[in-house]
C-alpha positions as CSV (number, residue, x, y, z in Angstrom):
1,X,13.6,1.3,3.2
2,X,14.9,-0.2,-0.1
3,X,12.3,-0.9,-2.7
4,X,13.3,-2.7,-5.7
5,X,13.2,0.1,-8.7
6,X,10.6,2.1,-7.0
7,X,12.1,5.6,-6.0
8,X,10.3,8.2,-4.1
9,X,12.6,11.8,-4.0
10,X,12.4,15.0,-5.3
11,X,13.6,14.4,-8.5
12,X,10.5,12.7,-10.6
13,X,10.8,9.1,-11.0
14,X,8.9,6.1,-13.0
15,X,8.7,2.8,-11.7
16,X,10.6,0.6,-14.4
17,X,9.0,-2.6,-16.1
18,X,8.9,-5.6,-13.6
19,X,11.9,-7.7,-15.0
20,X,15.5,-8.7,-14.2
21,X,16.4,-4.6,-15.4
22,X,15.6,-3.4,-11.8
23,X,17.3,-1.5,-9.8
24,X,17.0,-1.0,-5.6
25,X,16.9,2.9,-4.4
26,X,16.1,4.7,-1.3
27,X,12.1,5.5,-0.7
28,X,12.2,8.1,2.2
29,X,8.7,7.3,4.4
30,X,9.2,9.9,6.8
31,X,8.2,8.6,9.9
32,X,9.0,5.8,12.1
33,X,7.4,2.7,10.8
34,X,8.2,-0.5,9.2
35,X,6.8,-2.1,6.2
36,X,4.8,-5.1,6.9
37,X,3.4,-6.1,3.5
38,X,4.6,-5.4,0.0
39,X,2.6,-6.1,-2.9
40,X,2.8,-5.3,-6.9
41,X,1.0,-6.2,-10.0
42,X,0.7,-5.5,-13.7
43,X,-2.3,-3.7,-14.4
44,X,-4.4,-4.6,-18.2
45,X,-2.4,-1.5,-18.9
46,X,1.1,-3.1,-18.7
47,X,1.8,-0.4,-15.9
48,X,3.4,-1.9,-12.8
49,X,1.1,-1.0,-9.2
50,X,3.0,-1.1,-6.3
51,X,1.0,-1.0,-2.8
52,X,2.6,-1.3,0.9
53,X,1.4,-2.1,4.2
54,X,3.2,-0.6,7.1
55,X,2.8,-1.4,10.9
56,X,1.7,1.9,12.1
57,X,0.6,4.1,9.3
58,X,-1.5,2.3,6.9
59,X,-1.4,1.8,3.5
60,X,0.6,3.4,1.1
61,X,0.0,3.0,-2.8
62,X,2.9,4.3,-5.2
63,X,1.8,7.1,-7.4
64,X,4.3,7.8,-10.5
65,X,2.7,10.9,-11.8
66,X,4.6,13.0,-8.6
67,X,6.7,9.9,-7.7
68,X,5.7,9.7,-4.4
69,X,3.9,7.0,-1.5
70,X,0.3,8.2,-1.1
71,X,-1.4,6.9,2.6
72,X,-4.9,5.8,1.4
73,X,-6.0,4.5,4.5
74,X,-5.0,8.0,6.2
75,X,-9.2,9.2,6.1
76,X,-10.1,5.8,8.3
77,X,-12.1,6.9,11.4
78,X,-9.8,7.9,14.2
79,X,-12.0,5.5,16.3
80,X,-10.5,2.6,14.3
81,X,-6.7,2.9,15.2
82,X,-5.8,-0.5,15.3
83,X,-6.9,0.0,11.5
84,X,-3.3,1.2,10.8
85,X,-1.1,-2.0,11.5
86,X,-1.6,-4.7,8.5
87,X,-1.1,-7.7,8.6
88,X,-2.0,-9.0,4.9
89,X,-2.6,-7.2,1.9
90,X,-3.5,-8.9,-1.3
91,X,-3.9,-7.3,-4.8
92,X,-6.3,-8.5,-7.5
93,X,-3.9,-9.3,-10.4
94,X,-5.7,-7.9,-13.1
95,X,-7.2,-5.1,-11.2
96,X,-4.2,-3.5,-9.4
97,X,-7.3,-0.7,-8.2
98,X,-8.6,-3.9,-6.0
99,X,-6.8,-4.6,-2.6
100,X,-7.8,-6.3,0.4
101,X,-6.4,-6.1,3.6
102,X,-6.5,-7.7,6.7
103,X,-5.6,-5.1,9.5
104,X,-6.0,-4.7,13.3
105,X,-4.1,-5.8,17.0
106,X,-6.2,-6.6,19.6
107,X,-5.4,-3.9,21.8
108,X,-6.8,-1.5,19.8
109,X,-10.2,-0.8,18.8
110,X,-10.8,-1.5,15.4
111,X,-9.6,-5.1,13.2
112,X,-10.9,-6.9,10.7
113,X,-10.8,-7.2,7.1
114,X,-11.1,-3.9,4.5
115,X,-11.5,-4.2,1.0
116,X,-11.4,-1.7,-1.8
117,X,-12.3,-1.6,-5.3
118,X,-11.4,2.2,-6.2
119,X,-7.6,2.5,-5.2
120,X,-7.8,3.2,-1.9
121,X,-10.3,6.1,-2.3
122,X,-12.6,4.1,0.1
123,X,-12.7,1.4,2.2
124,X,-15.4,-1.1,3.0
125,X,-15.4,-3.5,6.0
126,X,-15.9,-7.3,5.4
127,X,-17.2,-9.8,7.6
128,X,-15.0,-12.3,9.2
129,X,-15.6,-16.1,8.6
């Protein structure tokens, strides 16, 4: 998986400034899965937030303080499965901390729309129009 200027190894890295000055490294997931959704924005901070959505695992949210992925959807209940494949995800612009997905397959239990407001920390279920 290539990301552009976000690195994940075991030598600490910093996401550079969005702009025409990055650069496209390795980002070992560890794991069989493919990315289904990529999304990044500049928090009031100037910082740049980068989230992914992957087709088995979740959601990953890129930490630079140990330069690594971080699952935040990895405490869903195990009764929700279907949880892990997403489909959308969306970022608030000026709140990088806001993301909603839209996750589930229908032959698992488990689909609909999440949203959270803390990072990933938790996770609330939204009704579908």
């Amino acid at each position: 998986l290539l990301l552009g200027g976000l690195a994940a190894s075991a030598a600490p890295a910093t996401p550079p400034a969005a702009g025409p000055g990055a650069r496209w490294e390795e980002v070992p997931i560890h794991g069989g899965l493919c990315v289904t959704q990529i999304a990044v924005a500049t928090g009031e901070d100037g910082a740049l937030h980068a989230w992914l959505g992957s087709d088995v695992a979740g959601v990953f949210r890129w930490e630079a303080g140990p330069a690594r992925w971080r699952n935040v959807t990895r405490h869903l209940d195990a009764r929700e499965e279907g949880l892990t494949h997403i489909d959308q995800l969306v970022l608030e612009p000026a709140l990088p901390d806001h993301a909603w997905v839209v996750a589930g397959k229908s032959w698992y239990a488990g689909r609909g729309v999440l949203r959270t407001r803390d990072g990933g920390a938790s996770w609330k279920h939204e009704a579908l129009l």
